[in-house]
Structure formats: structure tokens, C-alpha cells
C-alpha positions in Angstrom: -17.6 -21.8 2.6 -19.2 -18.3 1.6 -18.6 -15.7 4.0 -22.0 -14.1 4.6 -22.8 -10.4 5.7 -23.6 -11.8 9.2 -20.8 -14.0 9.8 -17.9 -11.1 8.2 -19.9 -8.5 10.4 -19.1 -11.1 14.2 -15.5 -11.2 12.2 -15.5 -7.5 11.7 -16.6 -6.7 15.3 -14.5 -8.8 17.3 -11.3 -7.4 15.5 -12.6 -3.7 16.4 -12.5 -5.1 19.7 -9.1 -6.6 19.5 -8.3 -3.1 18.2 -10.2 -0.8 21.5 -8.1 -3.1 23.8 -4.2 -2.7 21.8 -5.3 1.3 21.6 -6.1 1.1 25.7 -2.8 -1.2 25.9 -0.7 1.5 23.5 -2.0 4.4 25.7 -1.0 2.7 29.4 2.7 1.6 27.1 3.0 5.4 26.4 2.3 6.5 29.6 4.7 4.5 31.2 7.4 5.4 28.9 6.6 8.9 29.1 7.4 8.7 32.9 11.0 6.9 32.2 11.7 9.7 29.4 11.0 12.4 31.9 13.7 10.8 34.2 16.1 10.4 31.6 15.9 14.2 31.0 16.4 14.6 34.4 19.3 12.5 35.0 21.3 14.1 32.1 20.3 17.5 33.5 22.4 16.5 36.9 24.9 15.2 34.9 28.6 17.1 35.9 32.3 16.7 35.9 32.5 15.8 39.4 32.4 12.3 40.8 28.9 12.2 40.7 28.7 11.7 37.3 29.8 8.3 37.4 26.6 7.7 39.6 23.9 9.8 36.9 26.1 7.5 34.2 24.8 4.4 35.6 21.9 5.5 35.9 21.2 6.5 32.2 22.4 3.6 31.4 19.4 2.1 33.3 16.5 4.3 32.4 17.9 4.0 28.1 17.4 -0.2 29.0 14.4 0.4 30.1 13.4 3.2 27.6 14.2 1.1 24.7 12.3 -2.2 26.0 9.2 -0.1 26.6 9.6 1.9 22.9 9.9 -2.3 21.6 6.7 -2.6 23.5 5.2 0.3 22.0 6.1 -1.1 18.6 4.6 -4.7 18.8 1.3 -3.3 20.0 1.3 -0.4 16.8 1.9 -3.6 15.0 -0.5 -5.8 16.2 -3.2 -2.8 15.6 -2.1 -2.6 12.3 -2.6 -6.7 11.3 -5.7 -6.7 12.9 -7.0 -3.8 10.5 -5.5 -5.7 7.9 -7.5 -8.4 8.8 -10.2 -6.1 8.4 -9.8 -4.8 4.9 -9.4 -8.8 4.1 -12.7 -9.8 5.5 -14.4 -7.1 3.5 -12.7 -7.6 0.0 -13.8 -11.2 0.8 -17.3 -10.1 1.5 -17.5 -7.3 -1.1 -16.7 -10.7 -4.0 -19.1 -12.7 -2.7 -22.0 -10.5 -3.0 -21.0 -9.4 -6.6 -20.6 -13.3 -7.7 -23.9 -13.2 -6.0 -25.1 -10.9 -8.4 -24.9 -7.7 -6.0 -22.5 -5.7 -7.8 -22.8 -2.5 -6.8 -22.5 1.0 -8.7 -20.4 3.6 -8.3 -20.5 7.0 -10.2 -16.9 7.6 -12.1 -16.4 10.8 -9.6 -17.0 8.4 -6.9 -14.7 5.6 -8.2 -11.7 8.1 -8.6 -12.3 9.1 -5.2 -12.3 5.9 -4.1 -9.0 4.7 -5.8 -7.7 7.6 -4.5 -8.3 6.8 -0.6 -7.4 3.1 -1.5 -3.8 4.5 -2.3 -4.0 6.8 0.4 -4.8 3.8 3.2 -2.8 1.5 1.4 -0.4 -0.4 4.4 2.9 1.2 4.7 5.9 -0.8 5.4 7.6 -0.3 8.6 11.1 -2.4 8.5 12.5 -3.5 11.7 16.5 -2.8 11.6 18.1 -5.2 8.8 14.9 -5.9 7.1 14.3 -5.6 3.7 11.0 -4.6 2.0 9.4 -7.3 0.4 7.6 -8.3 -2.9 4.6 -5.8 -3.6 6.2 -3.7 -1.3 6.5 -0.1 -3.6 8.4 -0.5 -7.3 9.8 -4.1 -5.9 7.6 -6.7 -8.0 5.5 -9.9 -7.4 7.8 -13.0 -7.2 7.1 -15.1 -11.0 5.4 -18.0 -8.6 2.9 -14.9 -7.5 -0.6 -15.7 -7.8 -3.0 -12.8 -7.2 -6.4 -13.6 -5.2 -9.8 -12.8 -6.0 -10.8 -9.4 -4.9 -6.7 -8.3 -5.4 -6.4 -4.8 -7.8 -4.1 -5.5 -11.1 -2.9 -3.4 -13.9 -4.3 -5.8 -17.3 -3.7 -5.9 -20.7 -7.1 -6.1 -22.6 -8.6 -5.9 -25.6 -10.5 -2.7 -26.0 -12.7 -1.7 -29.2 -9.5 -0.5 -31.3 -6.9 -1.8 -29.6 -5.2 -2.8 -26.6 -4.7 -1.2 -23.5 -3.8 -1.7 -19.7 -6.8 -1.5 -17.5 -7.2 -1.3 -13.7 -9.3 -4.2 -12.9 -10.2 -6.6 -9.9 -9.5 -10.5 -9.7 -12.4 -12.6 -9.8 -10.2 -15.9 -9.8 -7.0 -17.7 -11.5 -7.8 -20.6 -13.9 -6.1 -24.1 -14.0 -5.1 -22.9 -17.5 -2.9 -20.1 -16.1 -5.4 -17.4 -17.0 -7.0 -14.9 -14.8 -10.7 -13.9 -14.8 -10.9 -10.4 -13.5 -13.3 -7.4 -13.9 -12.9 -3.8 -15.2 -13.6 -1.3 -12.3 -14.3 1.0 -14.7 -18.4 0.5 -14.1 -19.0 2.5 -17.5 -17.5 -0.5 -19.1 -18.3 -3.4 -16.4 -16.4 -6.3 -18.8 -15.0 -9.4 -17.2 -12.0 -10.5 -19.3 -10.2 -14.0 -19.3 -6.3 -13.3 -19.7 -3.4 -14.8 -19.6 -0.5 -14.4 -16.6 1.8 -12.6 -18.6 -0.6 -9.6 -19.1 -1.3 -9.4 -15.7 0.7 -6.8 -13.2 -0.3 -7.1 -9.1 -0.5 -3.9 -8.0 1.6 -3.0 -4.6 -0.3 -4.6 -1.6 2.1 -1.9 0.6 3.7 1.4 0.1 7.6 2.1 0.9 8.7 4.3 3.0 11.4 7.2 1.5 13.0 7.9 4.8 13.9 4.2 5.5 13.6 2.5 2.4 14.1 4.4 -0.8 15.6 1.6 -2.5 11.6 -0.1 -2.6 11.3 3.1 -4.8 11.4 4.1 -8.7 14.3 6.2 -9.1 14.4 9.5 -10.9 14.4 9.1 -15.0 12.8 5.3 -14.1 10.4 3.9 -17.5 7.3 3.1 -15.6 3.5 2.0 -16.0 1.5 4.4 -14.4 -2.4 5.3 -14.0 -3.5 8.5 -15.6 -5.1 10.4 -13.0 -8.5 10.8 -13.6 -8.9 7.8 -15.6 -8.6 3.9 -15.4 -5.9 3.2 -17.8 -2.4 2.7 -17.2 0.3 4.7 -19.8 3.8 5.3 -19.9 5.6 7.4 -18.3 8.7 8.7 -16.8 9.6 9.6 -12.6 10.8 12.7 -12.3 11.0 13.0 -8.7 10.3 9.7 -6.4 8.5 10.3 -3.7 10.0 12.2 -0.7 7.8 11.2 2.3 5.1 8.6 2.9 2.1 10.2 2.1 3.7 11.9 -1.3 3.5 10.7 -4.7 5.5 10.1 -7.6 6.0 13.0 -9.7 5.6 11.7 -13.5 5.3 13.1 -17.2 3.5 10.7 -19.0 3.5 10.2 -22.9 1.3 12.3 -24.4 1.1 13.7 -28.3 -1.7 16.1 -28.0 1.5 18.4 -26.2 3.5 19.6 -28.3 6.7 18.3 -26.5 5.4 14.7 -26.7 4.8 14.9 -22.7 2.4 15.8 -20.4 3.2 18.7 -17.6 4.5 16.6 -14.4 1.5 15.3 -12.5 1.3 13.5 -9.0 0.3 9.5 -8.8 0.4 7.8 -5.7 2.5 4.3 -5.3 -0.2 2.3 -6.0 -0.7 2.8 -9.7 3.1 3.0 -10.5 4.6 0.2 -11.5 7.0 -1.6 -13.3 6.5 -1.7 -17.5 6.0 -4.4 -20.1 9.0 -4.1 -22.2 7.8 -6.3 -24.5 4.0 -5.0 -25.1 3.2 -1.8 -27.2 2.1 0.9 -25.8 -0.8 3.5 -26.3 0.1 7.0 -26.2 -1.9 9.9 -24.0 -5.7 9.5 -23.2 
């Protein structure tokens, strides 16, 4: 059933209410904990060589139980925030598809769309792994399982045919056919092509980013091959990582192929997670801009 502007806006609201009530929740959490953290530096402060100790011991021992149920607490609320908003983004996309098969396709200026794909990689979900978790598929440089089927409204790197030749697009999933094909769009609203394609020359962009600090291995290392979006532009080229990212909000640091430099390389320049990914091997490549 279509998901109209009223009924995603009732959807929309009642998760920004879910939302106001884990924030007020978080808050009272924090609070609480606060209080406990505050006795814990206490405690330790008392702490001596004499018998006493023994007593401030036990006690620690009590206040870090209690410390680290509270911080789990913490945690499963963040999280709960954090699907909810998720939810969010979903209902939107969802809404944002119907009106263009609708007809309504909007029209965005190329500034705006850069901007755009830039705060899209900016706000894209971060992973947060619990202890002993592993990233999972779409997470960073770790790929799409082959069984992956990208939904309508997802962003994917595809191989199309331009004017002169072929080259890897960013473009939007309208839907997957029975005859393993996808129909998706160009963002690129200069162009505004819909193109029918098959699997293989489709890439599903990361859905999360990973985090360095906890998870570098969800990461392209340094002197990684990789397909990656030309900033400024909507095309995808190769290139080569020559630094990973070193934090969450950072970038990889590429040089892409480029012959109108003398070297054969661009100078390094800064693309976010999103739109680096993993290359075709087995397609050819277009050079530069």
C-alpha cells in the first residue's frame, strides 16, 4: 500500500515522540550514574593501607556493579534513539519514491546535490559494536553478501552507458526486476536517466560507516585499489587510499587516476566512506574527469 504524505508524517511524528521520551529517559540514566561516579571517586579517595581498606574495597566493588549496569542502561537507550531515527530516514526514502513514481520528482541545483551527498555521508549511521561483535555487510569497505538485493530508494555505484562510453554513476534504486536487473535513476538531475542494468554492474553503497578506533579492520587499508566518487562530481573512478580514515567523522585520503597531471595522479583529496568502495576488477576503467 502507498505511503502517503499524511500517513509517513503520523509515522514520522510518533517516532519524534518515541525519541523526546529516550532523550528524557537518557538524561534521568545519566543523572543517576553521575551520582554513583561521584561516589566511586570518593571511595578510592579514602582508600589507604590500613584495615579500612578492605571496607572502601568492597565497596568499589559495589558502586563499579552498579556503574557498569547503569553505563549498559545508558547504551540501550542511545541505541534505541538511534533505530528509531533510522526508522525515520526509512519512512522518508519511502515517501520521497513514491512521490517521484508519482511524477513529483523534485529538482535540485548541482551545488545543492553535492551538498546534499555530502551531509548524506556525513549522517550516514555509524556502527557501534558491542564487545565480540563484528561489523557487518555494508558496514564501511566490508561488501554486500552475493544474495544482497538493494531496495528502491537505496544509493548504488552503476555501470552505465554514457554518450562515449561507460562509466560508474551514483544513482538511486527504483526497483529489482524478476530478470535480475535493476531499474535505478541517475541523481545527477542534469542528466535525469533511468537505466535498466544488470546485477553485476551494480555496487550497494555502505548503509553504515565503521568506526577506526574500534573497528579498523571494516576499513580500506593504506595502498587499497578502490572505486571512489570524485568530489565534486557524480562519477565513481579509480583510485588509491593513502591514508584510511583515523576517526569517525574523517575521510579517506585518495589519489585518484588522473592523466591531465603529469604524474598520472591527482594531488590526495578527502572522500567520505560512503563513496569508497570496493572495484570491479573485471570492468575497464575511465581515467580522471
Amino acid at each position: 500500500m502507498p505511503l502517503t504524505a499524511e500517513t509517513a508524517t503520523i509515522q514520522v511524528q510518533e517516532r519524534l515522540k518515541s525519541i523526546q521520551f529516550i532523550i528524557h529517559e537518557l538524561e534521568n540514566e545519566r543523572r543517576r550514574n553521575e551520582v554513583n561516579i561521584n561516589n566511586i571517586l570518593k571511595a578510592q579517595g579514602k582508600m589507604t593501607t590500613d584495615e579500612k581498606s578492605m571496607v572502601y574495597q568492597h565497596k568499589l566493588k559495589s558502586l563499579y556493579k552498579v556503574a557498569i549496569s547503569e553505563c549498559v542502561t545508558e547504551e540501550n537507550l542511545i541505541r534505541q534513539a538511534l533505530a528509531k531515527i533510522h526508522e525515520i530516514r526509512a519512512i522518508r526514502s519511502e515517501r520521497r519514491m513514491e512521490a517521484r513514481n508519482a511524477g513529483n520528482k523534485e529538482t535540485i541545483r548541482r551545488g545543492a546535490q553535492m551538498v546534499m551527498l555530502d551531509i548524506l555521508a556525513q549522517t550516514l549511521p555509524l556502527f557501534v559494536s558491542k564487545p565480540g561483535e563484528k561489523a557487518p555487510a555494508l558496514c564501511g569497505a566490508i561488501p554486500a553478501e552475493s544474495s544482497y538485493i538493494a531496495k528502491p530508494g537505496d544509493t548504488v555505484a552503476a555501470l552505465v552507458k554514457g554518450r562515449e562510453q561507460e562509466n560508474w554513476i551514483i544513482a538511486e534504486v527504483v526497483q529489482f526486476l524478476s530478470s535480475q536487473k535493476y531499474e535505478v535513476d541517475d541523481i545527477d538531475e542534469e542528466q535525469k536517466d533511468r537505466h535498466v542494468v544488470s546485477k553485476r554492474r551494480i555496487v550497494p553503497l555502505p548503509i553504515m560507516r565503521a568506526n577506526p578506533e574500534t573497528d579498523a579492520y571494516a576499513l580500506f587499508p593504506e595502498d587499497s585499489t578502490v572505486m571512489a566518487l570524485y568530489p565534486q562530481t557524480t562519477c565513481f573512478y579509480k583510485a588509491i587510499v593513502v591514508k584510511p580514515p583515523q576517526t569517525a567523522s574523517e575521510g579517506y585520503e585518495l589519489i585518484f587516476e588522473d592523466p591531465n597531471y603529469p604524474e598520472g595522479y591527482s594531488p590526495p583529496m578527502k572522500v567520505a566512506q560512503r563513496y569508497v568502495i570496493s572495484i570491479k576488477q573485471n570492468k575497464k576503467f575511465t581515467s580522471g574527469v
